[in-house]
Structures are given as C-alpha cells and as structure tokens.
C-alpha positions as CSV (number, residue, x, y, z in Angstrom):
1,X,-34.2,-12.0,-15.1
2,X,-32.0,-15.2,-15.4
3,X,-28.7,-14.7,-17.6
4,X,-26.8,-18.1,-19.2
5,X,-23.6,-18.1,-18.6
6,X,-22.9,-20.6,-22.0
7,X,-20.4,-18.4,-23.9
8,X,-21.6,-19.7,-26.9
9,X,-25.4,-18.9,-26.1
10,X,-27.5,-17.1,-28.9
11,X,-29.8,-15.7,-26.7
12,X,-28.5,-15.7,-22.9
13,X,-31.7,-13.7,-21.8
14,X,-34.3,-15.7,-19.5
15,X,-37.2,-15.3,-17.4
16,X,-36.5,-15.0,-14.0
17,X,-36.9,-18.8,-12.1
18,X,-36.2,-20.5,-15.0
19,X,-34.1,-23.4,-14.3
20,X,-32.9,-24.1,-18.0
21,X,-31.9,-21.6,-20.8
22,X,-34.7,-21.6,-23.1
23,X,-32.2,-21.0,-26.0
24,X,-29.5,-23.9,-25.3
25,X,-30.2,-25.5,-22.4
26,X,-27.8,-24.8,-20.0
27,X,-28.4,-25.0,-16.4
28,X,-29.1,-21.3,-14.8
29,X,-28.3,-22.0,-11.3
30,X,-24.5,-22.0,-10.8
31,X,-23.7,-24.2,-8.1
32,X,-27.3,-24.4,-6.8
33,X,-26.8,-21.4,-5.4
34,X,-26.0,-18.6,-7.5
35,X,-28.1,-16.9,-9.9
36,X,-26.5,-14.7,-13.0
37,X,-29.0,-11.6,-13.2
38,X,-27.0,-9.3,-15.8
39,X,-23.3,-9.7,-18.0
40,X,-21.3,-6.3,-16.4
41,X,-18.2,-6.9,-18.6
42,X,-16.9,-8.8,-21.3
43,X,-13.4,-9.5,-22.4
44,X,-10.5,-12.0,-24.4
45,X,-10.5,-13.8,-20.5
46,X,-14.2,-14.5,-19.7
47,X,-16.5,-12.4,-18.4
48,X,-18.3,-10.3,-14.9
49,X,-21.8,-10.8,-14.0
50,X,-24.2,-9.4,-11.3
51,X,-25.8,-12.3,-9.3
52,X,-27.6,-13.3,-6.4
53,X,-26.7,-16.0,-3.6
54,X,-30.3,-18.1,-3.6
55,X,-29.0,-20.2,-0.7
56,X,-29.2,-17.0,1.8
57,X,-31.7,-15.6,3.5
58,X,-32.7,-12.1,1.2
59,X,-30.8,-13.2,-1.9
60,X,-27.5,-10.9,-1.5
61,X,-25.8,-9.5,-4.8
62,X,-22.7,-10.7,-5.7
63,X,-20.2,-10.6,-8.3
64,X,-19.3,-13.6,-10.2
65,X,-15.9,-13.8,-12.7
66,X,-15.8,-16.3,-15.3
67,X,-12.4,-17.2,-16.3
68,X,-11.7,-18.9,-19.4
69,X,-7.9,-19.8,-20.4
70,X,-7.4,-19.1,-24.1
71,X,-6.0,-23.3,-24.3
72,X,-7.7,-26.6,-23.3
73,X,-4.1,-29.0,-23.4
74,X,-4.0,-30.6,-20.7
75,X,-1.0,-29.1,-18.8
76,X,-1.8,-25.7,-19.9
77,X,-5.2,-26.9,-17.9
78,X,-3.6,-28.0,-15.0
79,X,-1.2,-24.7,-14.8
80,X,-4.7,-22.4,-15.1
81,X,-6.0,-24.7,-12.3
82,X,-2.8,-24.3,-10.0
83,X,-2.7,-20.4,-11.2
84,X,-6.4,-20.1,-10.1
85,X,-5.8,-21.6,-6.8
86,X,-3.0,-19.1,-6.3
87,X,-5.0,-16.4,-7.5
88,X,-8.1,-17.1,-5.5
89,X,-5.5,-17.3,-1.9
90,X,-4.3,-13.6,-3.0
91,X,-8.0,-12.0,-3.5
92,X,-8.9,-13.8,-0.5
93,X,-5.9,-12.1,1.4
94,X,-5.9,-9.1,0.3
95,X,-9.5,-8.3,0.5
96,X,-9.5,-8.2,4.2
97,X,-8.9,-3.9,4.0
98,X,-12.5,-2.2,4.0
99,X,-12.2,-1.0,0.5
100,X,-11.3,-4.1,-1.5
101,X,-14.0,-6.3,-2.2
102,X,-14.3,-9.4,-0.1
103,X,-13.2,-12.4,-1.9
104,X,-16.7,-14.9,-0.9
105,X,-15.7,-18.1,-3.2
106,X,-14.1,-19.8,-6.0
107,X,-14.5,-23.3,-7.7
108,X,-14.2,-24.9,-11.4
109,X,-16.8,-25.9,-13.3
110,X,-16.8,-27.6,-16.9
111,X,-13.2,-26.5,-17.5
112,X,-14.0,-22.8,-16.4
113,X,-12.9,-20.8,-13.0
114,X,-15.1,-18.6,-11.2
115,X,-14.6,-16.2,-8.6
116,X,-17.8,-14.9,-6.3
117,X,-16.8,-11.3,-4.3
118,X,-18.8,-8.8,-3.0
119,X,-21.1,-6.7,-4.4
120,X,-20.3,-2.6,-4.2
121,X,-22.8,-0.3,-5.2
122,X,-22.2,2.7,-6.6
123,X,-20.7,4.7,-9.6
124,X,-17.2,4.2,-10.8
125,X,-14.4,7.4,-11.1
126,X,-14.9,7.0,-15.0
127,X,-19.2,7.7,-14.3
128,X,-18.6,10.1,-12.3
129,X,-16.3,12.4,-14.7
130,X,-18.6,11.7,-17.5
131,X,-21.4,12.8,-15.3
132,X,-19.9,15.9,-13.2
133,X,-16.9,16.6,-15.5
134,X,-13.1,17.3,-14.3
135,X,-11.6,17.8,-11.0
136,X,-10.3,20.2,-9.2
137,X,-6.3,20.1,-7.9
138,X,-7.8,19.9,-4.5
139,X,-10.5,17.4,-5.4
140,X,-7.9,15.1,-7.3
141,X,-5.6,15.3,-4.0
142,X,-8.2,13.9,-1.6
143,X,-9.0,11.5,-4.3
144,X,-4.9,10.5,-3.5
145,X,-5.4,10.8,0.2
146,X,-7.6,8.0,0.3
147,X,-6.4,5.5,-2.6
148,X,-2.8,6.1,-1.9
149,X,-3.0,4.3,1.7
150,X,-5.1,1.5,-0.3
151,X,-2.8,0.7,-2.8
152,X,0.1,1.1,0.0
153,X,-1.6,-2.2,1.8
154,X,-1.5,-4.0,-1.8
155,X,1.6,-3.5,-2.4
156,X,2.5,-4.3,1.2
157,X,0.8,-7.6,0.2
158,X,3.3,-8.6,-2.2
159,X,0.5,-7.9,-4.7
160,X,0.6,-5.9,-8.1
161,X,-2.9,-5.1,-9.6
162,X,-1.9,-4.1,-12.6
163,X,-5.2,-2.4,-13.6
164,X,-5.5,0.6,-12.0
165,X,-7.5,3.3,-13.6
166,X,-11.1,5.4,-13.1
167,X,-13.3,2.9,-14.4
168,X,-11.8,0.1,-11.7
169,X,-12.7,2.8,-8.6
170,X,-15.8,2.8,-6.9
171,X,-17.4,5.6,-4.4
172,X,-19.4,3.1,-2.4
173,X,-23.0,4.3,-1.9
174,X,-23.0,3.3,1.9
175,X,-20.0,5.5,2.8
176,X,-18.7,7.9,0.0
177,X,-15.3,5.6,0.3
178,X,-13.6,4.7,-2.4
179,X,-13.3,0.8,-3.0
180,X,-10.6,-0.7,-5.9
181,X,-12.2,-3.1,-7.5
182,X,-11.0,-6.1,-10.3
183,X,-8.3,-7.9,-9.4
184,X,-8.6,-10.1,-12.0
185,X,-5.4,-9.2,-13.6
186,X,-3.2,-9.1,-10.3
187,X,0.4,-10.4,-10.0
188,X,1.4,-11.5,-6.9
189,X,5.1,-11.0,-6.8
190,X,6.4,-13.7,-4.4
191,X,5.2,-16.2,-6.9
192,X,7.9,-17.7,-10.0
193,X,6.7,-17.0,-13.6
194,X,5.8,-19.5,-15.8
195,X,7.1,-20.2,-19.2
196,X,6.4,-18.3,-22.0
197,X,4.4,-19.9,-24.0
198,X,2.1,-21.2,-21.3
199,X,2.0,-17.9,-19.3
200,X,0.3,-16.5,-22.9
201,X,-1.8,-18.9,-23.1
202,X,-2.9,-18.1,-19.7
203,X,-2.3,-14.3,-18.8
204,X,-1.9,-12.4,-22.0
205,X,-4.8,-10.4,-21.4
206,X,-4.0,-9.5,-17.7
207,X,-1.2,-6.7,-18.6
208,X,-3.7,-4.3,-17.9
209,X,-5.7,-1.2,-20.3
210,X,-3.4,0.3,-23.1
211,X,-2.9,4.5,-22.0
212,X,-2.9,3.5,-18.2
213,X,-0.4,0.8,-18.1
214,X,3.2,2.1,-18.1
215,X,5.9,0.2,-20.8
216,X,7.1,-2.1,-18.9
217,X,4.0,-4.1,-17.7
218,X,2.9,-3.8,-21.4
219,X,6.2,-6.1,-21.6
220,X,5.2,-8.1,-19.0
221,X,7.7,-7.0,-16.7
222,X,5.2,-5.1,-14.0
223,X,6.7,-3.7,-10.5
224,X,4.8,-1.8,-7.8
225,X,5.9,1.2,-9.4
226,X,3.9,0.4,-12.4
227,X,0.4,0.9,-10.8
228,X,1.5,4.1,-9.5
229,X,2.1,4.9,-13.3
230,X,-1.5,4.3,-13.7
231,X,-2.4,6.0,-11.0
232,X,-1.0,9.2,-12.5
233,X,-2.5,8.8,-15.7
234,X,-6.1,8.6,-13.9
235,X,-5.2,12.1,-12.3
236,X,-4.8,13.0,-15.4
237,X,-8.1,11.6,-16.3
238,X,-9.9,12.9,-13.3
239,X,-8.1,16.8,-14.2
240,X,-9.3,17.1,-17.5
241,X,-12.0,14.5,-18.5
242,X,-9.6,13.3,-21.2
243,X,-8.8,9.4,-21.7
244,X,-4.8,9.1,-22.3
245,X,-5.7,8.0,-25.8
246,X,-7.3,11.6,-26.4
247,X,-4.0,13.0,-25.2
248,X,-0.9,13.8,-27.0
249,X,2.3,12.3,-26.8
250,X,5.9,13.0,-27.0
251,X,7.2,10.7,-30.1
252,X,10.8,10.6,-29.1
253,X,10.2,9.5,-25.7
254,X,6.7,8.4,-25.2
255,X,5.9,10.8,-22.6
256,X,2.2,11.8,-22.1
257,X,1.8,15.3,-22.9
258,X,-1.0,16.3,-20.6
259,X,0.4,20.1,-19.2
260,X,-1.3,22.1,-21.1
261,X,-4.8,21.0,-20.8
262,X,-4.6,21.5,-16.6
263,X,-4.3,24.6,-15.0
264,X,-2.7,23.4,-11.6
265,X,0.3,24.6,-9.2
266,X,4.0,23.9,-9.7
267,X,4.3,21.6,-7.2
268,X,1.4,19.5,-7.9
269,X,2.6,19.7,-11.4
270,X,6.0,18.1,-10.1
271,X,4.3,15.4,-8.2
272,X,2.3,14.0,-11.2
273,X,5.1,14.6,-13.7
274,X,7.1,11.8,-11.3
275,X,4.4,9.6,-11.2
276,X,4.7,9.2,-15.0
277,X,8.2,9.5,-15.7
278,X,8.6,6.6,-18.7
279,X,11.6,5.3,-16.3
280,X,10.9,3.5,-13.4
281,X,14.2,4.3,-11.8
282,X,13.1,8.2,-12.3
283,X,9.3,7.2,-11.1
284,X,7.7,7.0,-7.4
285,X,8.6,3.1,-6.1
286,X,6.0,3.5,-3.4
287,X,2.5,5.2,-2.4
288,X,4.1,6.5,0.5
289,X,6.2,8.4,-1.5
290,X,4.0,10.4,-3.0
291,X,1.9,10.8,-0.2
292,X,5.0,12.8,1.3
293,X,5.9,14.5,-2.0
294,X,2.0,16.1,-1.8
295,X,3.0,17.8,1.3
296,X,-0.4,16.8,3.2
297,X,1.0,16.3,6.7
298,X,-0.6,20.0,7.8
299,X,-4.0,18.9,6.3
300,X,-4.8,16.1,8.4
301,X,-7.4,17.2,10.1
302,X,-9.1,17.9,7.0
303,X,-8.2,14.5,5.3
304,X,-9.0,13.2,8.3
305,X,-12.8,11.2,7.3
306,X,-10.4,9.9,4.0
307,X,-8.4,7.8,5.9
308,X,-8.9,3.8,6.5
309,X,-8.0,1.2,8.7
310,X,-8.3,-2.8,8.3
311,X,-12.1,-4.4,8.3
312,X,-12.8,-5.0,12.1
313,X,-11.5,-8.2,13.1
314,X,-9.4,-9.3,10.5
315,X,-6.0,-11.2,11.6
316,X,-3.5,-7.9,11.1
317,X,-1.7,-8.2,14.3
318,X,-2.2,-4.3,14.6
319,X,-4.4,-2.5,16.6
320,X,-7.8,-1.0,14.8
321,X,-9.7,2.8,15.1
322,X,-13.3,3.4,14.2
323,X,-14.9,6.4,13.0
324,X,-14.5,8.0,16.2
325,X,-10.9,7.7,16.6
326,X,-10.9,5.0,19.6
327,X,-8.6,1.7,18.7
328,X,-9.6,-1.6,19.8
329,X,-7.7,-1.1,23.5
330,X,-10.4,1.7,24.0
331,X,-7.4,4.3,23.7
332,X,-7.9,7.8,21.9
333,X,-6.2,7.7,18.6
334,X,-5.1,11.1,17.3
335,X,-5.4,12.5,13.7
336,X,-1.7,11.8,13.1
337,X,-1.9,8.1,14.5
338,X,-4.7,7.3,12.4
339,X,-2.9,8.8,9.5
340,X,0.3,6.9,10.5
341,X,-1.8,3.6,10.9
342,X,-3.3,4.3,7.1
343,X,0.1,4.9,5.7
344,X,2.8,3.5,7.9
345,X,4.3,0.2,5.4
346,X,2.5,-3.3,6.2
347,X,4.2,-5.4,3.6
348,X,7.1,-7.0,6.5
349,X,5.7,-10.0,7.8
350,X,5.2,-9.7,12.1
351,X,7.9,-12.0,13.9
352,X,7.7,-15.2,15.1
353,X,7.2,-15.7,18.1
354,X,9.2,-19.3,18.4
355,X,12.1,-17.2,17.3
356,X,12.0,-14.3,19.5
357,X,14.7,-15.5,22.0
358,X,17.5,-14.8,20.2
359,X,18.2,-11.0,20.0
360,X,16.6,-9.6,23.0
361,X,17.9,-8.3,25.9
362,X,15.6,-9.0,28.9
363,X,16.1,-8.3,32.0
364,X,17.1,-10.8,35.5
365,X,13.5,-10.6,37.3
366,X,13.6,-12.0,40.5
367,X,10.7,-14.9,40.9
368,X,8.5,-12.8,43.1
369,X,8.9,-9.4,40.2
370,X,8.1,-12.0,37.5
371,X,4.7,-13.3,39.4
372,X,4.0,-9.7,40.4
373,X,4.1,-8.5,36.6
374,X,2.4,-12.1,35.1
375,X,5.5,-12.3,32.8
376,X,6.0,-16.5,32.6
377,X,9.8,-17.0,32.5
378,X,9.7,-18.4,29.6
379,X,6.9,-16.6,27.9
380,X,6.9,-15.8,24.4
381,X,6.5,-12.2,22.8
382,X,5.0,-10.1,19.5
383,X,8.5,-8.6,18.2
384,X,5.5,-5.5,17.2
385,X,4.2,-5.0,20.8
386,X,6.0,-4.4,24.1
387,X,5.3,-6.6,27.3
388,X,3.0,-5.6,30.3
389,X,4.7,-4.3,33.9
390,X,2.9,-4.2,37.0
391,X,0.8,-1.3,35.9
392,X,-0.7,-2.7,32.9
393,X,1.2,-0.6,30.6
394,X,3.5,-1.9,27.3
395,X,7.2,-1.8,28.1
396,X,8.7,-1.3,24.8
397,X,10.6,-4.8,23.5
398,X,14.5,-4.5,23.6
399,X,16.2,-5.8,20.8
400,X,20.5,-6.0,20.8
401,X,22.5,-4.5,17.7
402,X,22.9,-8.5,16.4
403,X,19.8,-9.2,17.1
404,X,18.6,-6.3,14.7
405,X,21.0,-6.8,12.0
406,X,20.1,-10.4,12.3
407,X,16.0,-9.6,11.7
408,X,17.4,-7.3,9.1
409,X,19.3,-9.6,7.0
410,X,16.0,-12.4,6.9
411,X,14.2,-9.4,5.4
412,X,11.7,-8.2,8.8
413,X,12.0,-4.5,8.7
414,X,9.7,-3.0,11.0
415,X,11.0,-2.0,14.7
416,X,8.9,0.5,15.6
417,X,8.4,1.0,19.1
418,X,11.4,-0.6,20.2
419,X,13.9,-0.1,22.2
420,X,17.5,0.7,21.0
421,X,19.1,2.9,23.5
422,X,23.0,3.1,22.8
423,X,23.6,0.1,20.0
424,X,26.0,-0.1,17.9
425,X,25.4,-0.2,14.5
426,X,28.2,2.2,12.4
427,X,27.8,1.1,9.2
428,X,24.9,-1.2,9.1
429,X,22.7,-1.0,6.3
430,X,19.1,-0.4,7.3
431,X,17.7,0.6,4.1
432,X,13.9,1.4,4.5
433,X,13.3,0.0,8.4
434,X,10.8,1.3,10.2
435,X,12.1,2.8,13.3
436,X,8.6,4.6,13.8
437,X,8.3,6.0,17.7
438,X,11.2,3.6,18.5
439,X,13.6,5.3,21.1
440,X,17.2,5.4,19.5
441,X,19.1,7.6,22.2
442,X,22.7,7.7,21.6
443,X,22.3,5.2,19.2
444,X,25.8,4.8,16.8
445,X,24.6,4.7,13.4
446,X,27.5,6.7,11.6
447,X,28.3,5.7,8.7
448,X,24.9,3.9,8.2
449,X,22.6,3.5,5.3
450,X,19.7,4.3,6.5
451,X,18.1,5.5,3.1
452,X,14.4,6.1,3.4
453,X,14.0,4.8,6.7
454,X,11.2,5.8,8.9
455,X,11.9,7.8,12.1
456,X,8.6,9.2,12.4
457,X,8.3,10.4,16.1
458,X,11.3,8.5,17.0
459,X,13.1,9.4,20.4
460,X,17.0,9.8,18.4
461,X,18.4,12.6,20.9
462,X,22.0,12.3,21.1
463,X,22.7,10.0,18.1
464,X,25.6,9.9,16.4
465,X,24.2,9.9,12.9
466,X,27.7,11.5,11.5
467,X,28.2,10.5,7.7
468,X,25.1,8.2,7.4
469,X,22.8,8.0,4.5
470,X,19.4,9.4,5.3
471,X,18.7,10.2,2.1
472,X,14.5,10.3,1.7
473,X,14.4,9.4,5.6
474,X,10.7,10.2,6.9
475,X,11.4,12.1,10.3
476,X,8.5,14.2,11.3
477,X,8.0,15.0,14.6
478,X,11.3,13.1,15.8
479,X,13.2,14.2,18.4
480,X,16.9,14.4,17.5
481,X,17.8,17.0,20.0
482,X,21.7,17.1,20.6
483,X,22.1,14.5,17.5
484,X,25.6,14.4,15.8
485,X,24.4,14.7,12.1
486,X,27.6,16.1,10.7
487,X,28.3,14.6,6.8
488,X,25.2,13.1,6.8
489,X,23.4,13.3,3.8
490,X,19.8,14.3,4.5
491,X,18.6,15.0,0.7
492,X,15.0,14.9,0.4
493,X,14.1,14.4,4.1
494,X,11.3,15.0,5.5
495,X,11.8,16.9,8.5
496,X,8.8,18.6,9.5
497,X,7.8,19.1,12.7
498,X,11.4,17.4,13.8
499,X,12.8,18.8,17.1
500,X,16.7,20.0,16.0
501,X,17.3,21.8,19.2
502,X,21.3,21.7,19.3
503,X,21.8,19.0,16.6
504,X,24.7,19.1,14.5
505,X,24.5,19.5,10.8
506,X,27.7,20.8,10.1
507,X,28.5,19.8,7.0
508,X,25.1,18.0,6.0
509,X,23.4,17.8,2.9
510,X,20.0,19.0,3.0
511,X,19.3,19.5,-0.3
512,X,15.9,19.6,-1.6
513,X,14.8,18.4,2.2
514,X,11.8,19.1,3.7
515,X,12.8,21.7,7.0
516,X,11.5,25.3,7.8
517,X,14.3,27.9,9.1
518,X,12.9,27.9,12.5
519,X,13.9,24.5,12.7
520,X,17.7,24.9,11.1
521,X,17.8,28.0,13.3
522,X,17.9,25.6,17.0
523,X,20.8,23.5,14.8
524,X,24.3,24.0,14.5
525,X,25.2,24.6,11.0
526,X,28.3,26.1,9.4
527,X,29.4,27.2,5.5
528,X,29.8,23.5,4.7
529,X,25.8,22.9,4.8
530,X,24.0,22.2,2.1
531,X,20.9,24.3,2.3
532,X,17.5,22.7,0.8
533,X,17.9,24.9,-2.2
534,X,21.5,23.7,-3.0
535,X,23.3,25.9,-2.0
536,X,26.3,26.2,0.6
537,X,26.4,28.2,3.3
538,X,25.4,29.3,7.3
539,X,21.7,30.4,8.0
C-alpha cells in the first residue's frame, strides 16, 4: 500500500510501487526515500504516518510528521521555518534516552515540515486499559517508577512536552519498557516566545489534549509542573478506565473529582491529589519529587528491571549500566546506584573544562609525583569526575568555598562527588545543588539555604548545619554523624537510611520529615524539636 500525503487528496489510497497517486497525481516517494504506508493520526497541525526508508537495506518503519502552519505570509513562513529548525535540534537532543524515539530526519518540502523518528511497536497505555481494564495501586506505581525518571531527563533538558497522557505511552514490544512518544507539541523553555499573533498562527494547536492539560498551559503559560499535572490525570485514567471528560468536577474550583471511583491507600491518595492540585505553587515542580513522596526507596530491588539509563554511547558525560548492573568502567553498579543514576537531576550543564582553573584547590606535586601519577601540570579536568593517583583510582576534585558560590551563581548545580572538607559557606544559598556522595566534613553551612538539596550518601559528619534551610533536602543514607543541626529546619526531609549517630537536633523542625525513631533515638534532641507529626517535644 502507497498512501499520498496531498492533504487535499480525494482518494490518498494506492497500490503499493506506485510512483504517482492515481487520484491527483502527487509524487509517492517522499524524498526518494521514504514511502507513506498508512495515516496514524490526523489533526488542526498536519498529520502522522507509518512509512518505510526504501533507501536501506530491509526497508525499516519509520514515523513521518507532517507539519502544516495554519498561515502561508511570508514571515509567519519564515518564523515556522526558524521554529522547525529549533524544534527538530530539541527532538534530536532529547531522543538520545532509550525510551524516546530517536529523532532520524527533518526537511521542508512545498511549504510543509516533516519530521522522520523511529518506529516503536507496540500498544499504547490508552490500548491497553481498553483491552485489560484498570490498574491496580501497585500496577499504577511501577507504571511511575519507570516514566517518572523519563520525564525527569526531559525536563532536565530544558524541554516541556506538554502532551502527556495514555494514548502518547508505548510498552515497546522488544522490551516491555515504556517509551513517550509525540513530541510534536514540545516547548523548549530556554527559547523566547514569539508574538502573539504569529505564535497562533503557528502553535495554537500544541497546548496539548483538553482533561489532561492543567489551566495554565491551556493559557499558554506551560511549566514543567504542568506535565506532571497530566501525568496525574493519566493515573487517574490507568485506576479507573475513565477519560477525565467522564469524570466529575468541582465547579467552584475546577478540581477533578476522581476519589470516589478508586479504592486506594491514604497515602497514594495524597500523592495523586498533589499531582493535580489546580495551583502550581500547591503542585509537584519535579518528577523527583514525587518519586520521593511514593516512598519507593525500600522497593528497589523490586523496581529494579523498571529503571533506565542513557542509549549506549550517547555524549552524557556520565558513566552507563546495562541489564546486568556493570557501568561502562566494568565496575558493579548496585541497585541504589542505578536507581540514583535514573533519577539523580541531569538538567545542569557539565563544566567547562577551559574554565576549571579558577576555584580549585590543587595540590604542589613535585615534578617526579606529577610524572609518577600522569597528571600534566597544566592538564585540564571534568568538574563531574575526580583525577587519577598512582593507583588508578579517582581522587575526588576539590573545589574552594568561592569557587562553589562562583559555579553556583552562573547556574551549575551539581557537585557531587566533590570534595568540600571544612568550607565556609554560612549563609550561602544553595538552593537545589547536588551534593550527592560529596564529602562535606565539618563543612559551615549555618545559616544556609540549602532547600531541596541533594545529600544523598554524602560524607556531612561534623557539619555545622545550625539554623540552615533543609527544607525537602534528599539525605538518604548520608552520614551526618556528630552534625550540629540545631534550628535547622528539616521539614519534609528525607532521611531514611541517614546515619544521626550523635547529631544535634535540638531545636529542629522535622515536621512531616521522613526519619524512623531508631534513627532520632542515636540524635540529640530536646523539648524544642519538632517531631515529624508536629508536635514538640523529646523522644
């Protein structure tokens, strides 16, 4: 079968090999190459098609957009061209993670844009409920498991897809994974909108499916938080078999009212009622987020084949783990790592090297050490990696309190692994750094705002962390032994697995934190604690 891609066809149907439509006369073969075998979807902004790439050996499936802007004056022309360009550089960054489809080409052709990307066989979330019916609570949170760290790298890609709902998701027949599909009405938020007028002309119909998309991206105001909006609503969807149009609503406020047709625990219940609060100050900001609010850290194991990592060989600058659990060094990656790995925040750019000088401490090496270790005296280094001694192993990267604030203020965030033994930094503000396996001893933060930083297996023993704002801080399995915590506000931490052998909390809020009594029973604490239930007193 041969399909014409003329819009205005009467009868787009062919025999297969035909080289003209029989019905208008348009030419089948797009770009010599590609040939349209079926129309998948249809819509105000062009349309999908499956085809197949006759210029390869075996003829592999692909999928081929047609984009039609909804003006032909010339500068609304040009802006479509220069937003297609744009458009095309985001699909082709972001579709280096194993469950986005590969971006394969894009080109213009009488006035209209196409976009080639892989092929993915299988059945969609929305076939899938219509063939199976609803999920269970446990069902819907492995379902989160594994989208949750793939919307985490597209956000971390300064990209919004705006679209997000059952019909968009894809279990993969080769693997069971799941792969997000259609970008075609991403944002990418680095970029400047354009006017009005012209954006309507060009975008109106990328504000993404009515039910799924929160207010304000129907306003055309969209933030990350937006597609985790969406993603609520299609755990909704995936609960009860029910589209968000079938649902009722609350007429004063909007508010989907979805309670009464699940039959789920509190806490679950608490989790998805945040995902789709109608206020995106009241809402998740981030997939990590949620992840923590679900409490999966003691299922690892069992979410374990859920998690992904970045295609093999793409330019990350991070270290990869197959299916077995064995990175790209050859080194045995644990559960937790790969987790970490899946969910740990990719959206701050890696240093650059030419810059690196400033900052670090390094220290004197005699010429005879620096020969010895095959550290050039003037070498340059990866800000995310730590050099090699003499015995082949990575000595963390030191990096000076200016240095850091310095990094800080031109927006790089990520400092994990460093070394940061005994800065000073009371006061700084180090909102959401990544501090993830860094070694902080006796590092001065107090008085720091440090809100929803990640100290995730970070060496903090004998800090002083007195007054400072960890407020949502992520600090499982750190060690913070002998760590001066007193005033700090700790409210909705997560502190699981955290060492608080003789750390001070006198004083601290811990309110609605995550921390078991065993824990808080190494600490010091005293009648001004907040306990994670609210309330004041000694434990």
């Amino acid at each position: 079968m041969s399909y014409c891609l003329n819009p205005a066809c009467p009868s787009p149907q062919n025999l297969t090999h035909t080289e003209l439509c029989q019905a208008c006369g348009y030419k089948l073969l797009l770009r010599d190459r590609y040939r349209i075998i079926q129309a998948l979807g249809q819509g105000g902004f062009g349309a999908t098609f499956l085809a197949a790439n006759e210029s390869l050996p075996g003829k592999p499936s692909c999928v081929i957009k047609q984009l039609r802007p909804n003006a032909t004056a010339p500068h609304v022309m040009e802006m479509a061209r220069e937003l297609f360009a744009r458009e095309a550089a985001t699909l082709g960054r972001i579709g280096n993670h194993p469950q986005i489809p590969s971006l394969l080409d894009y080109f213009e052709e009488d006035a209209i844009f196409y976009l080639v990307q892989e092929y993915v066989s299988g059945l969609t979330l929305q076939q899938e409920i219509k063939g199976s019916g609803p999920r269970s609570e446990n069902q819907v949170k492995m379902f989160l498991s594994e989208i949750l760290p793939i919307l985490e790298y597209v956000h971390g890609s300064k990209v919004i897809h705006r679209d997000i709902k059952p019909a968009n998701m894809i279990r993969r027949n080769q693997d069971q994974k799941l792969v997000l599909i259609d970008f075609g009405a991403v944002k990418n938020q680095n970029t400047q909108q354009t006017s009005t007028s012209d954006q309507t002309a060009l975008t109106s119909y990328a504000i993404g499916t009515p039910g799924f998309a929160p207010p304000e991206q129907m306003a055309m105001r969209p933030v990350p938080a937006s597609d985790i909006y969406a993603l609520g609503v299609t755990c909704i969807y995936l609960l009860t078999g029910k589209s968000p149009k079938d649902l009722d609503y609350d007429p004063s406020t909007g508010e989907l009212l979805w309670q009464k047709y699940v039959s789920i625990s509190e806490h679950f219940q608490a989790v998805l009622s945040k995902m789709l609060e109608i206020s995106v100050k009241q809402r998740y900001r981030t997939a990590p987020e949620v992840f923590r609010a679900l409490d999966l850290e003691d299922h690892l194991e069992m979410l374990e084949n859920s998690m992904t990592s970045i295609k093999p060989g793409a330019n990350t600058g991070r270290k990869n783990s197959d299916h077995r659990g064995i990175d790209s060094t050859g080194t045995k990656v644990s559960p937790h790592a790969r987790m970490a790995m899946a969910i740990r925040t990719r959206q701050q750019p890696r240093y650059d090297s030419t810059n690196l000088q400033s900052g670090f401490t390094r220290g004197r090496l005699a010429d005879s050490d620096r020969l010895n270790s095959g550290i050039a005296s003037r070498g340059k280094s990866s800000a995310g990696k730590g050099r090699d001694n003499s015995n082949g192993k990575k000595v963390p990267l030191r990096l000076d309190a200016e240095g850091l604030q310095n990094y800080y203020s031109k927006g790089k965030r990520d400092f994990a692994s460093h070394d940061l033994r005994s800065l000073s930094l009371a006061k700084a503000n180090l909102e959401g750094a990544n501090f993830h396996q860094a070694n902080l001893s006796k590092i001065n933060l107090q008085g720091a705002n440090l809100f929803n930083a990640d100290f995730g297996k970070a060496t903090v023993h004998q800090a002083c962390l007195r007054d400072a704002n960890l407020g949502k801080a992520y600090m499982s399995n750190a060690d913070l032994e002998g760590a001066d915590l007193r005033g700090a506000d700790l409210s909705g931490a997560y502190l699981l697995n955290a060492n608080l052998r003789g750390a001070n909390l006198c004083g601290t809020n811990l309110s609605g934190a995550k921390v078991t009594e065993e824990q808080l029973a190494m600490a010091r604490t005293n009648w001004m604690t907040i306990r994670p239930n609210g309330k004041r007193g000694i434990w």
